[in-house]
C-alpha positions in Angstrom: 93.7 101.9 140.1 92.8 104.5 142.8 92.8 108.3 141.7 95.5 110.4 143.3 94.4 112.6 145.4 95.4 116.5 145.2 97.7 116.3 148.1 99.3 113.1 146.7 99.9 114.9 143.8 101.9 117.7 144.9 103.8 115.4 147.2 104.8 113.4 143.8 106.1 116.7 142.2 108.0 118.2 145.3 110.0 114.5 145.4 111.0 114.8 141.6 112.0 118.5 141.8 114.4 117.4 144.9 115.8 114.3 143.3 116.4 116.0 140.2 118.1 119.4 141.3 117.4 122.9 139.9 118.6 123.9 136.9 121.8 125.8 137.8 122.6 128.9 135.8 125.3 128.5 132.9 128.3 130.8 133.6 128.9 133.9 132.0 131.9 134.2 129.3 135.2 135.7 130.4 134.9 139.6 129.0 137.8 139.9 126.1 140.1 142.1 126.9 139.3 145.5 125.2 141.6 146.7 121.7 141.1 149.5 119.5 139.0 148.9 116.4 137.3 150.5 113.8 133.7 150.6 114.5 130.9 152.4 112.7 133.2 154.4 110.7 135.5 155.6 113.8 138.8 154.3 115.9 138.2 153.0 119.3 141.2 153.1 121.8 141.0 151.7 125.8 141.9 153.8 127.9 145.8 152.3 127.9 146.2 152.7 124.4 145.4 156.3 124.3 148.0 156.7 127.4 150.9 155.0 125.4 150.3 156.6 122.7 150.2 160.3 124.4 147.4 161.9 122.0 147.9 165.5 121.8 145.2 167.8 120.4 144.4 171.0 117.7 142.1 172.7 116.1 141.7 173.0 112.3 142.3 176.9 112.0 141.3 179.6 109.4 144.1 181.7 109.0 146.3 183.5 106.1 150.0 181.2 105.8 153.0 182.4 103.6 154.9 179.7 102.3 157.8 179.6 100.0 157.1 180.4 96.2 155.7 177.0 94.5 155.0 176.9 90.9 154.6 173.3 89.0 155.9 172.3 85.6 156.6 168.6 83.5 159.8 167.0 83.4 161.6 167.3 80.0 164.5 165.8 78.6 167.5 168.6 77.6 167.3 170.0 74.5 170.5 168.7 73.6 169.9 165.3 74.9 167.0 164.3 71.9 168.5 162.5 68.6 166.4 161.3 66.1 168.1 158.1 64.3 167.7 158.1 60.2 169.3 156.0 57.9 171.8 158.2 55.5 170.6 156.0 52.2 167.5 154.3 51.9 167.2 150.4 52.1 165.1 147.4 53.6 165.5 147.0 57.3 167.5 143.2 57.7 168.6 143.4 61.5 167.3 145.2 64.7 169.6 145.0 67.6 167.7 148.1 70.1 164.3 148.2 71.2 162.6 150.5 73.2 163.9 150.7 76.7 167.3 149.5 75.5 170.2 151.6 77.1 172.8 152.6 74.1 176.4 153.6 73.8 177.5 156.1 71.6 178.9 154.4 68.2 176.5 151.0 69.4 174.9 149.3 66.5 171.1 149.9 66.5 169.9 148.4 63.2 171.3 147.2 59.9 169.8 147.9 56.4 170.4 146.3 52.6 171.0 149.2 50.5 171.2 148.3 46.7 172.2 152.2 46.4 175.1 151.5 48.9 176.6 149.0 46.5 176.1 150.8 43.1 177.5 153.8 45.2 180.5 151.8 45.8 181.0 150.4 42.2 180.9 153.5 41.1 183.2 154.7 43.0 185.7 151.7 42.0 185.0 152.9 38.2 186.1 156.3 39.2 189.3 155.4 41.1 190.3 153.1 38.1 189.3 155.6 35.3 191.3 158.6 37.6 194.4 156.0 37.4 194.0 155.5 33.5 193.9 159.3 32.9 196.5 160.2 35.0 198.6 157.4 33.0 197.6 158.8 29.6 198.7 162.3 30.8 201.9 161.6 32.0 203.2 159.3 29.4 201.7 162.5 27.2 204.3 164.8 29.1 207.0 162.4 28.4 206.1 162.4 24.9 205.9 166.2 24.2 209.4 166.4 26.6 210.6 164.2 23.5 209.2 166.4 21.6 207.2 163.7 20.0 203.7 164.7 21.2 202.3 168.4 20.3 200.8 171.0 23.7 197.5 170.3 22.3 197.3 166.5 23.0 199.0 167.2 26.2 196.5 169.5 27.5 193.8 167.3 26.5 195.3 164.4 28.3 195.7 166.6 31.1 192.4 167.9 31.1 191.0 164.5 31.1 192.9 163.4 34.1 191.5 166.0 36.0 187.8 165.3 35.2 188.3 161.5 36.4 190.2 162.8 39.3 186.9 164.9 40.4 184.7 162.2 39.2 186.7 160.1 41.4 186.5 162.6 44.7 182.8 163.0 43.5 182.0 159.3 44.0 184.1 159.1 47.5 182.4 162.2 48.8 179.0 160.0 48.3 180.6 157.3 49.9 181.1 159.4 52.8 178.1 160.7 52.9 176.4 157.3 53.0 178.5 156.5 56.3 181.6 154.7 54.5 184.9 155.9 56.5 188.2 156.9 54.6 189.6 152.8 56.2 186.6 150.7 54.5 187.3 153.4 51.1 190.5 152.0 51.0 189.9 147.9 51.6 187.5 148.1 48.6 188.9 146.6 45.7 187.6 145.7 41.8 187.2 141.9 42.3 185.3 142.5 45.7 181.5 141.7 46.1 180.1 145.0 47.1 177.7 144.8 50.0 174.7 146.9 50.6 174.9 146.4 54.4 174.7 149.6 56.1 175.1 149.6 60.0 173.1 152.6 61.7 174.6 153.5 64.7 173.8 155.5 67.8 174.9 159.1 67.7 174.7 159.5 71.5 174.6 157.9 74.6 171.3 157.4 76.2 168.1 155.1 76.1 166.1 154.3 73.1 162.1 155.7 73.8 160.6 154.8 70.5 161.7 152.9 67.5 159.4 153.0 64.6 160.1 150.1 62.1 160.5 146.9 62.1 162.2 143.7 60.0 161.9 143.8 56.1 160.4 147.5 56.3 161.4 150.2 53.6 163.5 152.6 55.3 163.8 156.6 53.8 166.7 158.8 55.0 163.8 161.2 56.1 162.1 158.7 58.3 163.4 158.5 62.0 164.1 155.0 62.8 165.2 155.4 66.5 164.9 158.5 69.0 167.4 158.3 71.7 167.3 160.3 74.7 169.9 161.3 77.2 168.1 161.3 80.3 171.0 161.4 83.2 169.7 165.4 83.5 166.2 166.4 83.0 165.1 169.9 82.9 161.4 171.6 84.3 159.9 174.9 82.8 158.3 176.7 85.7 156.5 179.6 85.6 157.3 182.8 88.3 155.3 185.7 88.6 156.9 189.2 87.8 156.3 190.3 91.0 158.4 187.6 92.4 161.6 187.6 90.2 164.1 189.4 92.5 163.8 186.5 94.7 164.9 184.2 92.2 168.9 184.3 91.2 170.9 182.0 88.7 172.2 178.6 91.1 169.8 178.4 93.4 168.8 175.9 94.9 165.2 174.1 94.2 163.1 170.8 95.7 161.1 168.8 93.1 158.6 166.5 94.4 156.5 164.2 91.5 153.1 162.2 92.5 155.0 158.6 91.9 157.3 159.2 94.0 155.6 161.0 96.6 158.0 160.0 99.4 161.0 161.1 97.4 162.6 164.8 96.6 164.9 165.9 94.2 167.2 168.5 93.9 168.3 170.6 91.5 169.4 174.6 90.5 168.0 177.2 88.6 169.8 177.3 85.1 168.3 179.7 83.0 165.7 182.8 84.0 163.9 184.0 80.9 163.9 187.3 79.0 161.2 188.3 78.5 157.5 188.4 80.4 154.4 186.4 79.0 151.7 189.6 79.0 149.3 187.5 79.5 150.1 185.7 82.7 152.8 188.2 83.8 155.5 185.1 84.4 158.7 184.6 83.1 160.0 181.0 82.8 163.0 179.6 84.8 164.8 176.4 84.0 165.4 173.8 86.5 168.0 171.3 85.8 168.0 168.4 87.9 170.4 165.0 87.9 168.5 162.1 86.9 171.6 159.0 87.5 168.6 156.6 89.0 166.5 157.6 85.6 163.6 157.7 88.3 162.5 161.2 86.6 160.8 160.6 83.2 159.9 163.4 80.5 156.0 164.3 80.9 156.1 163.7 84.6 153.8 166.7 86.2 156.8 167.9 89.4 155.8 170.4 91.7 158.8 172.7 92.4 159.8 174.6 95.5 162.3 177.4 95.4 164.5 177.5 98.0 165.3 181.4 100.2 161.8 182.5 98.4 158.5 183.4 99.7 155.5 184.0 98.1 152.3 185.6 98.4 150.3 184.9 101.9 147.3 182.3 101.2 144.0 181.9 103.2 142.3 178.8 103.9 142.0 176.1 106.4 145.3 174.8 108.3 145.7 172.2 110.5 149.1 171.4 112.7 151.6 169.6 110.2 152.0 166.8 112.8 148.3 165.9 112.3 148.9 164.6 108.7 150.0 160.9 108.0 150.3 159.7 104.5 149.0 156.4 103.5 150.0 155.4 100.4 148.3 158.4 98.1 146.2 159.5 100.2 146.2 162.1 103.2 144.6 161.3 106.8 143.8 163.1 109.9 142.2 161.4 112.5 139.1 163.8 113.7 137.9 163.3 117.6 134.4 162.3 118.2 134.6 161.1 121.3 137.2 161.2 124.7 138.4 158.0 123.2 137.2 157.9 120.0 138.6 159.1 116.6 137.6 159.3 112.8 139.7 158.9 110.2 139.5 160.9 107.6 140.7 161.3 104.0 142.0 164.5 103.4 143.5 167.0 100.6 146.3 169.1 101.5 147.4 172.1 100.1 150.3 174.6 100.5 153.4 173.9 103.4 153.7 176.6 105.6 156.5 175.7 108.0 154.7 173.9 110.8 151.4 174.3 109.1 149.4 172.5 106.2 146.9 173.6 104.6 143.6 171.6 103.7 141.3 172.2 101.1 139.1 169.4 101.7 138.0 166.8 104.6 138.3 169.4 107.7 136.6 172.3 108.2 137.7 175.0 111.3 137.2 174.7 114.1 137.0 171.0 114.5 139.3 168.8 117.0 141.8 166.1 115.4 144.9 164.5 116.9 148.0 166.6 116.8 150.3 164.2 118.4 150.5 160.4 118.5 149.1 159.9 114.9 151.0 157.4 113.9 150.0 155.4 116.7 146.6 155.8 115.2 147.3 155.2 112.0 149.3 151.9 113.3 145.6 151.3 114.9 144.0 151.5 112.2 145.9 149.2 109.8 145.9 146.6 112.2 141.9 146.7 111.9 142.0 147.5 108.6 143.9 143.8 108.4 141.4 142.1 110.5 138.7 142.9 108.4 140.3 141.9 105.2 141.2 138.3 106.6 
């Protein structure tokens, strides 16, 4: 086999690159079209997006707002909507028809107890009636006798006498009876040859919903141990606190807005009942009560409301406000969308302060002097859900 020679050689490789073509370059991948996204912590928008959405922008400001006197306070049920449920004789707990949460009628049924005191009460009461019948027999037939002249004064004033002691033994023993929740119409179906029942039904005294019930079946129940507390809760009241300097503002009917953390897109409305009389020397407030109608129920006592008095203003407050427009709620939390860029934003958790008309203030996120989106935020915030989506799924 001869040896190829140098020029051979190259001939050989120039032929093969020919035949088999150069490698052609692959193509390049169409560009995706360009949407907003969170990236590194901030909002991205094209250049179309931040045109539809017409961004306006602000400064965060330092400057001294007045805004309409706030004070905050818990929900509480009225005084005279409370009822603590008892049983008026003591006895072992043999039926429960309310729990807690149950929604009562006044005059409604809430329990049943077995009272052996209820049925001696009531035998003893059907000795008395029969024993004030006997004696006011015997004294009768006495004046009938001593009419006759058959009976002397003295045995006459002795039966008389004892008619009247079984009489008030008798009125003793229904009074009990009474007293032990037995009307005047189940007084009068009792008879000697009935089988006295120690069932006692324990009824509701008013209309409302049951928050607590503290026994349960077979448990000894005392007349001094609540069994039930019922509240009315169809109007709540709220203690606030107003400084003395701002009482001649405040006037009996007028008008407040409540606003409470769990419902934080809800208010409520309701009017100033009663202004105290007299100022705490400490603090220099008086109280006010706030009654508010509470149909839905959505109010519960121990809720923390923060309550805005209509017509009023208080004291002017310094801090840091931003434009109210550039606040969006989301869920609990506050944002404002900070600019970091011509078309780049960062959202921001926030925590807002007073409202002073078209103002909010912040007292933490934004300091002044920075830029953030006064217009068009809810096209951000829109934005930034949809990433927020993408990167969950």
């Amino acid at each position: 086999m001869h040896a190829l020679t140098p020029r051979a050689l190259c001939a050989i490789l120039v032929a093969l690159a020919t035949a088999c073509g150069a490698p052609s370059e692959a193509p390049a991948p169409a560009a995706a079209p360009e949407t907003a996204e969170p990236r590194d912590g901030l909002l991205h928008l094209t250049p179309e997006q931040l045109q539809t959405a017409r961004i306006g922008f602000g400064r965060a400001e330092r400057r001294a707002e007045t805004a309409a006197l706030v004070a905050t306070g818990e929900v509480e049920p009225p005084a005279d909507g409370v009822a603590q449920v008892s049983p008026r004789v003591a006895g072992r707990v043999a039926r429960l028809t309310k729990g807690v949460g149950d929604q009562v009628k006044r005059g409604e049924v809430v329990a049943v107890i077995d009272s052996p005191e209820l049925g001696r009460a009531k035998a003893d009461f059907i000795a008395a009636a029969a024993s004030a019948t006997v004696a006011r027999e015997g004294a009768d037939r006495e004046r009938s006798l001593f009419d006759q002249r058959i009976s002397s004064e003295k045995e006459l004033r002795l039966a008389e006498a004892e008619a009247t002691r079984a009489r008030a033994d008798k009125e003793a023993a229904e009074v009990r009876l009474h007293t032990l929740g037995v009307s005047d119409d189940q007084l009068g179906a009792l008879r000697a040859d009935d089988h006295f029942s120690g069932s006692v039904a324990i009824t509701a005294p008013m209309t409302g919903v049951v928050v607590s019930r503290s026994v349960s079946l077979g448990q000894h129940a005392e007349p001094q141990d609540p069994m039930f507390e019922i509240m009315d809760l169809r109007t709540v009241w709220i203690s606030v606190d107003v400084y003395e300097r701002d009482l001649a503002q405040v006037v009996l009917g007028q008008s407040v807005v409540v606003r409470v953390p769990a419902w934080p897109a809800r208010t409520f409305t309701g009017t100033v009942a009663v202004i105290g009389a007299v100022v705490d020397h400490r603090s220099r407030t008086i109280k006010l009560r706030v009654v508010l109608p509470n149909a839905d129920g959505a109010l519960k006592p121990g809720m923390f409301a923060t309550v805005e008095i209509a017509g009023t203003t208080g004291a002017p407050r310094e801090g840091v406000y931003v434009a109210a427009s550039a606040v969006q709620r989301d869920g609990q939390r506050s944002l404002v969308f900070v600019r970091r860029g011509p078309r780049d934003f960062e959202p921001r958790v926030v925590e807002v302060g007073q409202v002073a008309r078209d103002w909010i203030e912040i007292t933490r996120g934004v300091t002044a002097g920075e830029e953030l989106a006064t217009a068009g935020t809810f096209a951000l915030k829109s934005e930034l859900e949809k990433g927020d989506l993408g990167e969950d799924e």
